[in-house]
C-alpha positions in Angstrom: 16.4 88.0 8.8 14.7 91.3 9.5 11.8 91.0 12.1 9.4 93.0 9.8 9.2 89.7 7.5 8.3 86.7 8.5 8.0 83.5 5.5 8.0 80.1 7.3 6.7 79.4 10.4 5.5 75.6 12.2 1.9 76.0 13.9 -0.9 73.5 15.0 -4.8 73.4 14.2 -6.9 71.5 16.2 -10.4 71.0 14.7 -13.5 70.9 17.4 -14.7 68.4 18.9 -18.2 66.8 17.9 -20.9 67.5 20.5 -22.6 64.5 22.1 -25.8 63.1 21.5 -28.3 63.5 24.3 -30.5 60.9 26.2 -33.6 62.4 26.7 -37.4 60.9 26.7 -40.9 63.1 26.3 -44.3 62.5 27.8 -46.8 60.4 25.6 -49.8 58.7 26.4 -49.0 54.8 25.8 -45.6 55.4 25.3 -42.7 53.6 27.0 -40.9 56.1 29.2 -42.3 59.2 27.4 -40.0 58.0 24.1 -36.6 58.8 23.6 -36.0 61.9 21.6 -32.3 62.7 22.5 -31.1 64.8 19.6 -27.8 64.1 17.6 -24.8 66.4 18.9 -23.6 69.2 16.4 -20.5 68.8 14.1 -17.3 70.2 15.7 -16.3 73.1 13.5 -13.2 72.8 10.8 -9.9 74.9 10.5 -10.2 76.3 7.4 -7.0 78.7 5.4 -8.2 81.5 3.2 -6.4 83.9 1.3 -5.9 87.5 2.4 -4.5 89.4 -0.6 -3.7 92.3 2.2 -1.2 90.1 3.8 2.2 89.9 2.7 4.2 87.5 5.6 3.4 85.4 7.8 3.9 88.0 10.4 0.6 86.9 12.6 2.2 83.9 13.0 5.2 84.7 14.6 3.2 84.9 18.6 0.2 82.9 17.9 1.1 79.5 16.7 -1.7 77.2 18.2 -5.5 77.4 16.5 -8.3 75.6 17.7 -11.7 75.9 16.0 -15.1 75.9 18.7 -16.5 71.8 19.8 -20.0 71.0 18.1 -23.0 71.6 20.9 -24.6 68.6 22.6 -28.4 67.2 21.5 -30.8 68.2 23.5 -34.6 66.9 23.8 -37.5 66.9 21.8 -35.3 65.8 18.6 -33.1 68.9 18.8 -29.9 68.8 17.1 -26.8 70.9 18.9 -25.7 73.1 16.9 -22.8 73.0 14.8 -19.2 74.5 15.8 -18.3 77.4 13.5 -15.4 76.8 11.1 -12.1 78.9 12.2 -10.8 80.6 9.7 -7.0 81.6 9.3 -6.2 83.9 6.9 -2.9 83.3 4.7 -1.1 85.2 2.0 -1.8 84.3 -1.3 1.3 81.9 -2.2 1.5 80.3 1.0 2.5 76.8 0.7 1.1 74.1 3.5 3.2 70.9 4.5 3.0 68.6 6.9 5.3 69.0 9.3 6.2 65.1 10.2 6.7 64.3 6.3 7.6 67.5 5.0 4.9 66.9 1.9 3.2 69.8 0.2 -0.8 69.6 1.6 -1.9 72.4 -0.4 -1.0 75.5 -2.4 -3.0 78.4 -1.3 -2.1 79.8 -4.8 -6.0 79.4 -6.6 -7.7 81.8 -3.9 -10.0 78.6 -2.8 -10.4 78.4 0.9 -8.8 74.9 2.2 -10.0 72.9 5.5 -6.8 72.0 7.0 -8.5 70.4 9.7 -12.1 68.6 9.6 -14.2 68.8 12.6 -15.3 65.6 14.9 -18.7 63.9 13.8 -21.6 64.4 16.3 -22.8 61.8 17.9 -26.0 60.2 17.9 -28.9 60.9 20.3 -30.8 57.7 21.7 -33.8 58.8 19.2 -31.9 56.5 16.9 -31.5 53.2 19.2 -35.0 52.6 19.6 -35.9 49.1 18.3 -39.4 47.4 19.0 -36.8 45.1 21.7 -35.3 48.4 22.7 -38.4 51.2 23.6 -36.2 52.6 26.5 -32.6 53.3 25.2 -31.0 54.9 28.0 -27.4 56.1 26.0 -26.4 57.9 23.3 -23.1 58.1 21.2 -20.3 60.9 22.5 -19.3 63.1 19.8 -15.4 62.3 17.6 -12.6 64.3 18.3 -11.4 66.3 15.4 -8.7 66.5 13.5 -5.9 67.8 14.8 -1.9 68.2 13.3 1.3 70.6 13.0 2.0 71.8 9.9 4.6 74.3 8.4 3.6 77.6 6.6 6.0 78.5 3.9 5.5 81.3 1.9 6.5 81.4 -1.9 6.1 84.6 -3.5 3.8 84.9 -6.9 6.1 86.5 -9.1 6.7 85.7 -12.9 10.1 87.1 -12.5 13.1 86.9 -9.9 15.6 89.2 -10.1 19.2 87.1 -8.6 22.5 88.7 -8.2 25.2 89.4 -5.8 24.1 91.7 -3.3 24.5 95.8 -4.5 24.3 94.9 -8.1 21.5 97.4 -8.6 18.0 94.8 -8.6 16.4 97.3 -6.4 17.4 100.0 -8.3 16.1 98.9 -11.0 12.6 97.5 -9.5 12.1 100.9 -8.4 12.8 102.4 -11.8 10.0 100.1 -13.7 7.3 99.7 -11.4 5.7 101.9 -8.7 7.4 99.6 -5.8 9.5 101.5 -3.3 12.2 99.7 -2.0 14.9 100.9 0.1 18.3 101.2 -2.0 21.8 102.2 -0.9 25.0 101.6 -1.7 25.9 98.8 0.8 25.3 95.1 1.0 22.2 93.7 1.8 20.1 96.6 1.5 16.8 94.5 1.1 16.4 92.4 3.5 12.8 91.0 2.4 11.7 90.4 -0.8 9.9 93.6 -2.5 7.4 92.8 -5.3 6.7 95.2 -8.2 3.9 95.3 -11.3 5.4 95.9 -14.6 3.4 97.5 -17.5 5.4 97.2 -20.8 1.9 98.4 -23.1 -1.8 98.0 -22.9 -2.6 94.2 -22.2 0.9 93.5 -20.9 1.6 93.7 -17.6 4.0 91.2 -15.0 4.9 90.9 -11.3 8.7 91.2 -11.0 10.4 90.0 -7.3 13.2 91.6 -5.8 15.0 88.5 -3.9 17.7 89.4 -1.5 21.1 89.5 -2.6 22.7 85.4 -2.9 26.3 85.2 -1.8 28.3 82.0 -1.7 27.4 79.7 0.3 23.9 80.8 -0.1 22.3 77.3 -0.5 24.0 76.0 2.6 22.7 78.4 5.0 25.3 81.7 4.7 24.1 85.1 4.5 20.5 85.8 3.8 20.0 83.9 0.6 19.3 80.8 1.6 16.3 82.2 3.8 14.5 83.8 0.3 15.9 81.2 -2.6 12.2 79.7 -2.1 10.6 82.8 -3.5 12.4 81.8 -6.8 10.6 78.9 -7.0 7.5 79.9 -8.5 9.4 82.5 -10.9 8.6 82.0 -14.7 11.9 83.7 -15.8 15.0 85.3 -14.3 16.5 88.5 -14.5 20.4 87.5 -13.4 21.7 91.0 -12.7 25.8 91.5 -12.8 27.9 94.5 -11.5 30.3 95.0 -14.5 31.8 98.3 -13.4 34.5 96.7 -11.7 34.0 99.2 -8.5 34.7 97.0 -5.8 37.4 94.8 -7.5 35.2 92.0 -8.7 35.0 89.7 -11.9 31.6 90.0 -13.3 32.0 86.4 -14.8 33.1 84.8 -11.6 30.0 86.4 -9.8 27.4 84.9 -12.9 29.5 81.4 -12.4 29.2 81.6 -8.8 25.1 82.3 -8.4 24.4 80.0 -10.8 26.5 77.4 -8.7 24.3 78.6 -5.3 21.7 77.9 -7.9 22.5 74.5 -8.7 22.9 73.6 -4.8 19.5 75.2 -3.9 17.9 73.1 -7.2 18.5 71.7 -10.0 15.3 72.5 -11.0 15.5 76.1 -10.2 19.5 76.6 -11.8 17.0 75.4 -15.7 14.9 78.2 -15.2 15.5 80.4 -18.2 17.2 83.7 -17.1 18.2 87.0 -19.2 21.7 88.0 -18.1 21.9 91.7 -17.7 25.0 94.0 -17.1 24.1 96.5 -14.9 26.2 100.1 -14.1 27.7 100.5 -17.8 27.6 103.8 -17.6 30.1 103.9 -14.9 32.4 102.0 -17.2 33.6 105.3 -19.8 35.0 103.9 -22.9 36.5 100.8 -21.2 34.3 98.1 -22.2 36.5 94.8 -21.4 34.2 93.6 -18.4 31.0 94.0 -20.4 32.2 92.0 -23.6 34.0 89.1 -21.7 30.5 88.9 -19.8 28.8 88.7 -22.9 31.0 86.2 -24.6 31.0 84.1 -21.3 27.1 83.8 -21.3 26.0 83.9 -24.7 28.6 81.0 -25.2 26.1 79.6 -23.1 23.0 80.4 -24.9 21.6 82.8 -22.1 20.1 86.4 -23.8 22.7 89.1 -23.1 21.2 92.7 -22.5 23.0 95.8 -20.9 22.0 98.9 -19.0 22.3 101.6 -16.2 19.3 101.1 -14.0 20.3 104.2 -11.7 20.3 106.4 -15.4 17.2 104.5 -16.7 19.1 103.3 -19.6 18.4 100.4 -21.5 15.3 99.4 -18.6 12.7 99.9 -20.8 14.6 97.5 -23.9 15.1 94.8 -20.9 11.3 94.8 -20.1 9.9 94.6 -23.2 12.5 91.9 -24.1 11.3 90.1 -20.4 7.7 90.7 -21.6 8.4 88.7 -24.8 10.0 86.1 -23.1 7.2 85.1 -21.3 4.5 85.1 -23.6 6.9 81.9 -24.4 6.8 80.6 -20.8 4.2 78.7 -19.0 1.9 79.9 -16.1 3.8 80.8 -12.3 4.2 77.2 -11.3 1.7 76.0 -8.4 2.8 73.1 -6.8 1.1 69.6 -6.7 0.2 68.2 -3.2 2.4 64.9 -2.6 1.1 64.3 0.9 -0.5 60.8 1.8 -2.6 60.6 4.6 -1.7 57.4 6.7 -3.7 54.4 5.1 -6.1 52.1 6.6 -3.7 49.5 6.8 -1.3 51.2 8.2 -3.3 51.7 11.5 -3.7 48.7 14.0 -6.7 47.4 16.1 -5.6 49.7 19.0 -6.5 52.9 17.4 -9.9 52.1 17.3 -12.6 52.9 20.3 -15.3 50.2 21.2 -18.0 51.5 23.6 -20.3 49.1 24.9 -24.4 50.3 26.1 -25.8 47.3 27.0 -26.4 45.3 23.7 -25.6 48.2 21.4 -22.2 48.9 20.7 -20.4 51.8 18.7 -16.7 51.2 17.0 -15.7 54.5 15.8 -12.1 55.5 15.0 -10.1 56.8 11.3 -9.3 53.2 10.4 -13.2 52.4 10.6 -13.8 55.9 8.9 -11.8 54.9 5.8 -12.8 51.6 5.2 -16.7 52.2 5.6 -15.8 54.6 3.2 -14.3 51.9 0.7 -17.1 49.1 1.0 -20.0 48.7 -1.5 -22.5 46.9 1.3 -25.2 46.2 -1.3 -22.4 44.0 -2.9 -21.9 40.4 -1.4 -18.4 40.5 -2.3 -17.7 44.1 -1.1 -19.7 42.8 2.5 -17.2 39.8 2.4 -14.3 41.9 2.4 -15.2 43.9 4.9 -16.1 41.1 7.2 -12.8 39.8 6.5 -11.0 42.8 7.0 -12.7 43.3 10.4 -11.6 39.9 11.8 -7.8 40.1 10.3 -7.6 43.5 12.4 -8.2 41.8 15.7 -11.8 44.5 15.9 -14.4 41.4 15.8 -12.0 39.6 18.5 -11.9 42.6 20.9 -15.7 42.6 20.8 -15.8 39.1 21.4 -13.9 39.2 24.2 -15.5 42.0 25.6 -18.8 40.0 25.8 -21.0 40.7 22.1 -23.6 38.5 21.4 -25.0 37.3 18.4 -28.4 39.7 17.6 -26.8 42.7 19.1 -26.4 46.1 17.0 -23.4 47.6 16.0 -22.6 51.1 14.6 -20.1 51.9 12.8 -20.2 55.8 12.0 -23.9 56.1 9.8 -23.8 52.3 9.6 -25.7 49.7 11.7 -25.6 46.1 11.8 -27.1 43.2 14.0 -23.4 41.1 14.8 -23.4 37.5 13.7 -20.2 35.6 14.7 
């Protein structure tokens, strides 16, 4: 692969930590202490992807693979909030695809433009201001601040074309990119020439326009890792329609049907899904081939027996280029939209996390429980509904959490807080 172009690459984001809250009291005449008025800490700041159109790999990556957004700030007194941590933003190319890297699943298709938080920042915790009770006039603790989130994921990048030109390598598809749109590849007459994918803007007439992909030449053996096709068959993926360009002048002693037989097998290897794409055969070079036209009409026979489109040309002599695009054009008014691709990842569920995962802190007869199992299923209770409380109760004591408390000394009448929630425990 050539160092200039870089399109899958394994990082980790680390989201920052929330600050803590503070224990503080101020001076008031008649008032226990001063009164607490320890501030909440600030929300750790998220790891958010957004779309640079002025990026074109996933070059940046290649020496900075770790990303960690700033920790939220501790409370301070007099009710003062920290402040939060500022989101980190890491900018992508537009077509980048996200998966995890433990599962493999597609997180997210940075496709739409939208920024994404890959990575949600630790809730602050709360200052003593909020564990004042008419029992409880001097609280001396406060919550600590939730780590964030934090993962690896894999940054694949799937170019945004509505056409992939495939073919053997030195069959001419960076001749003829060159030749209809204003991209610049570099062509000569040796195999593999381009050694990254080139994109190119075709305009057939006013109001028609599409992007057409120049994918690196596929040789056998492509799909299982030989040559360089196997590193660029994922920039097909998104591709509307195919342009499968074939040499037919016979030049370097091939069969112009074994060559169509044989990509479209690499095809089928790669994806079944990606050998269905409709594709436009297209004989390239004819104009090296004089009067002798045997290669050209076994092609067509071969594919059109097959239903496939059959057009020839000479991209190099700009015949029969601008026929081929407006037939492309008219193929995909027919087609629907680049493909985006459908998140399938599923976070780890609530049941799927044990007792262990969860932190209990004890101050005195306050105690927090804080952890992504509790997250999740505060989330999922209705607690102004009796059977929704039940559940929850129930739920709590199946997962070994009221136990642990238990035998860590709670009482009945003491509170409990759970993220925003509070409760006095009852056994």
């Amino acid at each position: 692969m050539a160092s200039s172009f870089v399109d899958k690459v394994t990082i980790s984001v680390a989201a920052g930590k929330g600050g803590n809250g503070a224990v503080a009291f101020h001076r008031e005449k008649y008032v226990a202490a001063g009164g607490p008025d320890g501030g909440d800490g600030g929300r750790g700041g998220d790891v958010v992807f957004t779309v640079d159109d002025h990026m074109s790999t996933l070059m940046d990556f290649r020496y900075k693979r770790k990303y960690t957004a700033p920790n939220g700030a501790d409370g301070q007194g007099k009710r003062c909030a920290g402040k939060g941590g500022e989101a980190l933003r890491v900018r992508v190319p537009r077509g980048t695809v996200v998966r995890d890297k433990e599962t493999g699943a597609v997180m997210h298709d940075m496709s739409d433009g939208k920024d994404w938080v890959v990575a949600r920042g630790g809730r602050g915790g709360w200052g003593n201001k909020h564990f004042a009770t008419p029992t409880r006039q001097v609280p001396r603790f406060a919550k600590p601040g939730l780590p964030g989130e934090s993962r690896e994921v894999i940054l694949e990048l799937k170019l945004l074309a509505d056409v992939g030109l495939v073919g053997f390598p030195n069959v001419g598809k960076s001749t003829l990119l060159s030749v209809v749109t204003n991209a610049h590849p570099k062509i000569a007459n040796y195999h593999f020439t381009t050694l990254y994918p080139n994109l190119g803007v075709v305009y057939v007439t006013e109001g028609v326009s599409f992007v057409m992909a120049d994918i690196p030449g596929i040789i056998e053996g492509a799909s299982d890792g030989a040559g360089l096709g196997h590193d660029f068959l994922r920039h097909i993926d998104r591709c509307r329609l195919l342009l499968h360009i074939v040499d037919v002048s016979g030049h370097e002693g091939r069969d112009p049907v074994e060559d169509f037989d044989a990509i479209n097998a690499e095809l089928r290897q790669y994806s079944d899904f990606l050998a269905d794409r409709p594709q436009i055969v297209v004989a390239n070079k004819c104009d090296l081939l004089g009067d002798d036209r045997e290669n050209i009409d076994k092609l067509r026979a071969h594919v059109e027996a097959q239903g496939y489109a059959f057009y020839e040309m000479s991209a190099a002599a700009h015949q029969g280029t601008r026929e081929l695009m407006q037939a492309t054009a008219g193929r995909l008014a027919s087609l629907p939209p680049v493909i985006t691709f459908e998140p399938d990842y599923v976070p780890p569920e609530a049941g799927a996390l044990t007792a262990e995962d969860v932190i209990i802190h004890q101050y005195g007869d306050v105690w927090t429980v804080d952890g992504a199992w509790i997250d999740r299923l505060v989330e999922s209770v209705n607690f102004s509904d009796y059977e929704s409380r039940m559940f929850f109760d129930r739920t709590m004591r199946e997962a070994g959490i009221f136990q642990r408390m238990e035998d860590m000394g709670v009482k009945d009448g003491d509170t409990v807080c759970l993220g925003d929630l509070e409760f006095e425990y009852q056994h």
